[in-house]
C-alpha positions as CSV (number, residue, x, y, z in Angstrom):
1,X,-19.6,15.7,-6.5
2,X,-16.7,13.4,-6.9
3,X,-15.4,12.9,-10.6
4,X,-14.7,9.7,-11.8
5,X,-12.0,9.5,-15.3
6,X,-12.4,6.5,-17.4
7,X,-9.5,5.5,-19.2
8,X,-9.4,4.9,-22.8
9,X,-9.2,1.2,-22.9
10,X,-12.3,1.3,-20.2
11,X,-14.9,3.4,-22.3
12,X,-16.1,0.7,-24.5
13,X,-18.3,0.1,-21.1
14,X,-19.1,3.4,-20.1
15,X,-20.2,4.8,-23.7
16,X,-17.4,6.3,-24.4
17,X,-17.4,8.4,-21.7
18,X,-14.2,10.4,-20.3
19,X,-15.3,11.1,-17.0
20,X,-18.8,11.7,-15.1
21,X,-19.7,13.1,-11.9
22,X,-21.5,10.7,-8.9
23,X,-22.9,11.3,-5.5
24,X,-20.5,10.1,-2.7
25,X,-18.5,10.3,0.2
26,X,-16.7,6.7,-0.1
27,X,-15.2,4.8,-2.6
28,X,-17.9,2.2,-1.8
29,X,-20.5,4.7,-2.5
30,X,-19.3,6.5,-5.6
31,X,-18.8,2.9,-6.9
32,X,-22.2,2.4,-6.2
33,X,-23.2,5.2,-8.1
34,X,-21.1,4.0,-11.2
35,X,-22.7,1.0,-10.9
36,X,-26.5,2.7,-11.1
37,X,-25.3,4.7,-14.0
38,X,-23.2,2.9,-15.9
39,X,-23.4,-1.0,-14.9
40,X,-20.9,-3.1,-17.6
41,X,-18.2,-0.7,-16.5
42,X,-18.7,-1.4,-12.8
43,X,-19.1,-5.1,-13.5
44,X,-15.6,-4.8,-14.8
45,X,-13.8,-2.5,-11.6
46,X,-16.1,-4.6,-9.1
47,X,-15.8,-8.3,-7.9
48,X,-16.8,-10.0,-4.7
49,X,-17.4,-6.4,-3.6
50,X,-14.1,-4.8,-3.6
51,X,-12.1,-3.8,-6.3
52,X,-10.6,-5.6,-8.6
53,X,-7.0,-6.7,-8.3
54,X,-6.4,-5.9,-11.6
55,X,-7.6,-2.4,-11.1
56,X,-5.8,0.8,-9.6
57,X,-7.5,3.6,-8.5
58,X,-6.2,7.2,-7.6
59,X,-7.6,10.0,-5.7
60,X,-6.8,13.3,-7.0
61,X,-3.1,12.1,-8.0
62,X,-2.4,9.3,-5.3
63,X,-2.2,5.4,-6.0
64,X,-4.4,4.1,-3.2
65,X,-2.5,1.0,-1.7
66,X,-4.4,-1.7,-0.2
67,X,-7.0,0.4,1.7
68,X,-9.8,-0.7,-0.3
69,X,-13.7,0.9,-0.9
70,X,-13.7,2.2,2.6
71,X,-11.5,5.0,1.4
72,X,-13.1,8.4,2.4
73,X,-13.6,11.1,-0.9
74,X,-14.1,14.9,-0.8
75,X,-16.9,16.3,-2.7
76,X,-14.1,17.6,-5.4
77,X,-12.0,14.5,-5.5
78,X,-11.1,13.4,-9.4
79,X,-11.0,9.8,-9.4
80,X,-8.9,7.9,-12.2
81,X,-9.1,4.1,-12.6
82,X,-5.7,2.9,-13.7
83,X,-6.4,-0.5,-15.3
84,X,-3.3,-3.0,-16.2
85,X,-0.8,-2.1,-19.1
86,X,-3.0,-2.9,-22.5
87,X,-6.2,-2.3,-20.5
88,X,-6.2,-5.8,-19.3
């Protein structure tokens, strides 16, 4: 299952949770499953049903640019939310 990392300034709304593993084979999907399991931290990646513009996310050490939550992940991918300088 894909791995998703929760940066520090992000883990007030996960628990304090470093990373957790969800079921998915899209960016759309795993962030649904963030959103099931942990909903404050997904109110605060999510808006309008995309990311948020605020918010960078990498896949397994690559910046996605513009290509949104239609992204395709492996089952091994490691995920990292980058959010803006001073956690935004």
């Amino acid at each position: 299952m894909p791995t998703v990392h929760v940066p520090a300034p992000l883990r007030s709304l996960s628990d304090g949770r470093e990373a957790f593993e969800v079921e998915g084979g899209t960016l759309r999907a795993v962030f649904a499953a963030v959103a099931r399991e942990c909903p404050a931290l997904a109110a605060r990646i999510i808006e309008d049903g995309d990311l948020r513009r605020d918010i960078a996310v990498a896949i397994d050490g690559s910046i996605l640019e513009d290509t949104g939550l239609a992204q395709p992940v492996s089952p091994t991918a490691e995920i990292y939310l980058v959010p803006p300088i001073g956690g935004g």
